[in-house]
C-alpha positions as CSV (number, residue, x, y, z in Angstrom):
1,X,-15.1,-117.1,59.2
2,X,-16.2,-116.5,62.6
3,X,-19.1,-113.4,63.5
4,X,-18.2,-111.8,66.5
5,X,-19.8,-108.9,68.8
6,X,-18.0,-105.7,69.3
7,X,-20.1,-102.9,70.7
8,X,-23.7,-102.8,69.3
9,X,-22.5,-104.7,66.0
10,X,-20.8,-107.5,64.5
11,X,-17.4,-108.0,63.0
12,X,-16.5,-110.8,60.6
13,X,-12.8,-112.2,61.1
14,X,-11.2,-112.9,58.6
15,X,-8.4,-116.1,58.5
16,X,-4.3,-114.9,57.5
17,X,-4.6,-116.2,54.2
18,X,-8.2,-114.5,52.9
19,X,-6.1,-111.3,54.0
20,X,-3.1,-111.7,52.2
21,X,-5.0,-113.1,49.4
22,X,-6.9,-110.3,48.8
23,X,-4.1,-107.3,50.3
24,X,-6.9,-105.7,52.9
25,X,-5.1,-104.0,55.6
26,X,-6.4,-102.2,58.7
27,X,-9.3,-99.7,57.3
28,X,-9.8,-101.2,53.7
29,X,-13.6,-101.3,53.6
30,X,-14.8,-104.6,52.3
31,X,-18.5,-105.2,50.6
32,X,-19.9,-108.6,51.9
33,X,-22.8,-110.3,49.7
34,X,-24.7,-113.6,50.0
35,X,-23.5,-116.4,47.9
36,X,-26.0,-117.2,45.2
37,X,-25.5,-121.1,45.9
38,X,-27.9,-122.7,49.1
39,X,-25.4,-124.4,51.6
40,X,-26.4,-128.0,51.8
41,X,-27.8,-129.0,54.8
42,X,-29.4,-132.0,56.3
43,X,-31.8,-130.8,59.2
44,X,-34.0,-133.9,60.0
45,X,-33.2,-137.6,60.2
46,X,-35.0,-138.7,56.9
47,X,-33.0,-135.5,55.3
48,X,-29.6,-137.2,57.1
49,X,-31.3,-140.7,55.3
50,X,-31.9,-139.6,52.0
51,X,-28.0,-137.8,52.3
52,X,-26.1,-141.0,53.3
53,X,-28.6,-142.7,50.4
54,X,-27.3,-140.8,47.7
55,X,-23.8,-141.3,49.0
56,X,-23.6,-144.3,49.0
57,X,-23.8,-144.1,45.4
58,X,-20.7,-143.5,44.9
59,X,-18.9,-146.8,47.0
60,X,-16.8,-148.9,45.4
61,X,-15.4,-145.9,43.3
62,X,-12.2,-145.8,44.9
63,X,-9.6,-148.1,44.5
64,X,-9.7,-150.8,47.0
65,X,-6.4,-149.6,48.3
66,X,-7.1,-145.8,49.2
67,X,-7.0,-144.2,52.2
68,X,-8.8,-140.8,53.0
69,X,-6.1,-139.3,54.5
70,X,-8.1,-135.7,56.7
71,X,-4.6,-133.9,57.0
72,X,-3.9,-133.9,53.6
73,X,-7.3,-132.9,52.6
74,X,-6.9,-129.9,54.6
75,X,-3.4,-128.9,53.7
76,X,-3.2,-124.9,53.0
């Protein structure tokens, strides 16, 4: 979701299918809350480091034949 200015305050927009998912309209008053869960981040390059480390964990768990394919990961 994007933050934007308008006036002296902010406005959140909202993507077509969080609307129509959850029926607002033009009006509706919405409560926002923080999430309880920390978004993961990797600020510094020993954080990126220790990241990629614990990735890498996880090669070789794939079949040899698999292809990440982005497009389809992102399909709505």
């Amino acid at each position: 979701m994007i933050v934007s200015k308008l006036g002296d305050g902010l406005i959140v927009r909202l993507p077509d299918n969080v609307v129509e998912t959850l029926g607002l309209k033009e009006g509706d008053k919405v409560t926002v809350r923080p999430l309880d869960v920390a978004p993961a981040a990797a600020t510094t390059p020993a954080a990126r480091r220790e990241v990629l480390d614990e990735l890498r964990q996880f090669q070789g768990m794939m079949p040899a034949d698999f292809k990440f394919n982005r497009d389809e990961a992102n399909e709505r």
